[in-house]
Structures are given as structure tokens and as C-alpha cells.
C-alpha positions as CSV (number, residue, x, y, z in Angstrom):
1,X,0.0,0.0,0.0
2,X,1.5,3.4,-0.2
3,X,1.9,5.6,2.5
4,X,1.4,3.1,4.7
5,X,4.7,2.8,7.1
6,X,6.1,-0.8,7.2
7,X,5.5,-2.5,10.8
8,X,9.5,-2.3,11.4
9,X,9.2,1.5,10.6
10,X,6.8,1.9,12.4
11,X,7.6,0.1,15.6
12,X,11.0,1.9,15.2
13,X,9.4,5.3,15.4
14,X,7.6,4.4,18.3
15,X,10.1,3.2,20.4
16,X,12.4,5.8,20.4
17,X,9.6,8.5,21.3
18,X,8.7,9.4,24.7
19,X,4.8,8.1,25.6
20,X,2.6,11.4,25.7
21,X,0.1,12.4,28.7
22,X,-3.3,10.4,26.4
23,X,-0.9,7.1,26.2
24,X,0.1,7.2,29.4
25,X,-4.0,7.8,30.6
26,X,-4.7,4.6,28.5
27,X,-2.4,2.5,30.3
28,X,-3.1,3.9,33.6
29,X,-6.8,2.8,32.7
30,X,-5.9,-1.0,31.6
31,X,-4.4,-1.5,34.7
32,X,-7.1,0.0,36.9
33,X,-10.4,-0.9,35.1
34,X,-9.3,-3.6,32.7
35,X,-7.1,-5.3,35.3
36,X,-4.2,-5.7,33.1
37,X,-0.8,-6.7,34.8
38,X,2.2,-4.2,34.4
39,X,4.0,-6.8,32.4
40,X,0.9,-7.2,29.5
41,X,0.5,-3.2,29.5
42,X,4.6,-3.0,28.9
43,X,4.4,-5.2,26.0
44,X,1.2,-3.7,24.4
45,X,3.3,0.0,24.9
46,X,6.8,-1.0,23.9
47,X,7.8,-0.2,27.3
48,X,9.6,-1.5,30.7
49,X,7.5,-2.5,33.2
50,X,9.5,0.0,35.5
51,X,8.5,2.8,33.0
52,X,4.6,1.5,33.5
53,X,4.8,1.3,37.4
54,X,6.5,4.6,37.4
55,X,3.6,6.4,35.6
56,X,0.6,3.9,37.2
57,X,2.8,5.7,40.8
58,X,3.3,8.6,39.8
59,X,-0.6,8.7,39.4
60,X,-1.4,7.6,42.6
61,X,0.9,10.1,44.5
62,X,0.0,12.9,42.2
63,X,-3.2,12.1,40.3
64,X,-1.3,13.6,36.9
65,X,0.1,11.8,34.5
66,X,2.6,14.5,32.5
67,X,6.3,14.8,33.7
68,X,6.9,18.0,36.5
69,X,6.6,21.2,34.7
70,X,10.1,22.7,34.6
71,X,10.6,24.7,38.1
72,X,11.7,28.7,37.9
73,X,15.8,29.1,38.3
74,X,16.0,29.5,42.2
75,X,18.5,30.9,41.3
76,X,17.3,34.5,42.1
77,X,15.5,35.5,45.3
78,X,11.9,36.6,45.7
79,X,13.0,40.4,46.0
80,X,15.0,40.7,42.7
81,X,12.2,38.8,40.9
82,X,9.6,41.6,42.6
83,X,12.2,43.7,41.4
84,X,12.0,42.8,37.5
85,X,8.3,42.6,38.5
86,X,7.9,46.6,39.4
87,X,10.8,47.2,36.9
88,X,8.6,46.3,34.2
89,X,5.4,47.7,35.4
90,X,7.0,51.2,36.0
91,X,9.0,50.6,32.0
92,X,5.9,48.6,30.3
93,X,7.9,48.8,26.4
94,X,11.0,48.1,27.8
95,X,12.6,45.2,25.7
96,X,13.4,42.0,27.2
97,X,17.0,42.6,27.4
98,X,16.8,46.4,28.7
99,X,15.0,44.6,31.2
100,X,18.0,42.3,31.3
101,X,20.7,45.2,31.5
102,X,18.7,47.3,33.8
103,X,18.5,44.1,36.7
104,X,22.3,43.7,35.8
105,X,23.3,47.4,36.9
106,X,21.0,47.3,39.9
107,X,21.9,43.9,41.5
108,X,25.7,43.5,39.8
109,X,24.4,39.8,39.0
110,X,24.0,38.1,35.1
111,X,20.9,36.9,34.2
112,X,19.3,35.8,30.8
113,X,16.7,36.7,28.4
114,X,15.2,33.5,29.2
115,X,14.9,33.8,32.7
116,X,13.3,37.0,32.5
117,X,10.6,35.8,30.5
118,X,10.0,33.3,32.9
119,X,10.1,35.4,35.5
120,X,7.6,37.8,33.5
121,X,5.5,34.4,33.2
122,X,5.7,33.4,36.8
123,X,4.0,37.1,37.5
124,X,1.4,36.4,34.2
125,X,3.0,39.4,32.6
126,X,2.2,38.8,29.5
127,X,2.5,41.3,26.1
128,X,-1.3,42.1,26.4
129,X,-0.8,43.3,29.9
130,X,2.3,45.0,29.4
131,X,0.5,47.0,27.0
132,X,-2.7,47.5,28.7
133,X,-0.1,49.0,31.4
134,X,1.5,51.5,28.6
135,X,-1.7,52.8,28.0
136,X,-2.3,53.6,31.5
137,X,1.1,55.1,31.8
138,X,0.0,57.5,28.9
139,X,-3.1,58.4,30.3
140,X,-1.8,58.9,34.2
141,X,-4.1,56.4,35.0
142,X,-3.7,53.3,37.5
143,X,-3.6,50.1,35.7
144,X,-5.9,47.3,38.2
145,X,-4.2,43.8,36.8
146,X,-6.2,40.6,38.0
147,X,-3.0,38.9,39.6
């Protein structure tokens, strides 16, 4: 047939791939409701049966199934993120790195673009808000954010 992978391919393709959040709800449901051991559920998936336990665990601790979100860098404390915080509230056009170069000469500490924007997303400070806030800042009037 064509366009029809060959089973080899196929299989190939899967195996190398990690199992998304739906495949993972599937097995989580054979072994719950359809009583399926570990061991049949790892061969129907194309996985170990540590890889199965881990998520059917992880399920029961947490009650998700996707991998922990990536954590925000610790790396800088809760004032100098309020700092980037107010710093871009009181400069809502500023570019990511002016942000960047302003939190540089005030706390004599690198950081990255990247971390900014995640510190920007940690506060929900998104481009619509920053320029909700510039309008505000034209007008002299207080910008009320739902936080």
C-alpha cells in the first residue's frame, strides 16, 4: 500500500519517542479498570515494566500523569524577581534585554533573556498586559491587573 509505514518502521518510530500524557491515561486505565498486569500493559506500549509502574505511581501520588513542569531558576531571590516585576510595570515597552541590563546594573548579578521571560510568566505578565499597562502610563491612569 502506499503511504502506509512498514510494521519495522513503524515500531522503530515508536520506540524511540517518549509516551505522551493520552498514552500514558490509557495504560493507567488497563491497569485500573481492565485489570491488566504491568507486564501485558509493557508489551502492548513498547515499554519496561519500570517505565509503566512509574507512571501507574506517579498517578497515585500525584493524580497527573505528564512529567513535572520545569521549576523557575532558584536561582534569584523573591525580592529581585519583585524587582523585574515593578521594573517592568514602572517601564511597560522596555525590551526583554533592557530589562535584562537594567536588573544587571542594579543587583551587579547576570541573568538571561530567558529567565526574565520566565520570571515575567511566573508574575502572568504577558504582552497584552504589558500593554494595557502603557496605555495607563500614557493616560496617568492606574492600571488594576487581576493577579
Amino acid at each position: 500500500m502506499v503511504g502506509v509505514p512498514s510494521a519495522g518502521g513503524l515500531c522503530a518510530a515508536i520506540d524511540g519517542q517518549h509516551a505522551s500524557s493520552n498514552t500514558k491515561l490509557h495504560a493507567i486505565y488497563a491497569y485500573f479498570f481492565l485489570g491488566f498486569t504491568v507486564a501485558k500493559i509493557a508489551t502492548i506500549y513498547r515499554k519496561g515494566t519500570g517505565t509503566i509502574s512509574r507512571w501507574i505511581s506517579r498517578y497515585q501520588e500525584t493524580g497527573v500523569v505528564s512529567r513535572s513542569s520545569q521549576r523557575s531558576n532558584p536561582k534569584f531571590s523573591p525580592l529581585q524577581r519583585k524587582w523585574i516585576f515593578e521594573f517592568i510595570l514602572k517601564n511597560p515597552l522596555s525590551f526583554l534585554d533592557e530589562t535584562r541590563h537594567a536588573f544587571i546594573l542594579e543587583w551587579r548579578v547576570n541573568i538571561s533573556i530567558p529567565s526574565v521571560w520566565r520570571i515575567m510568566a511566573e508574575y502572568k505578565l504577558t504582552y497584552k498586559v504589558r500593554e494595557i499597562g502603557s496605555i495607563c502610563l500614557s493616560l496617568k491612569v492606574r492600571p488594576h491587573f487581576r493577579i
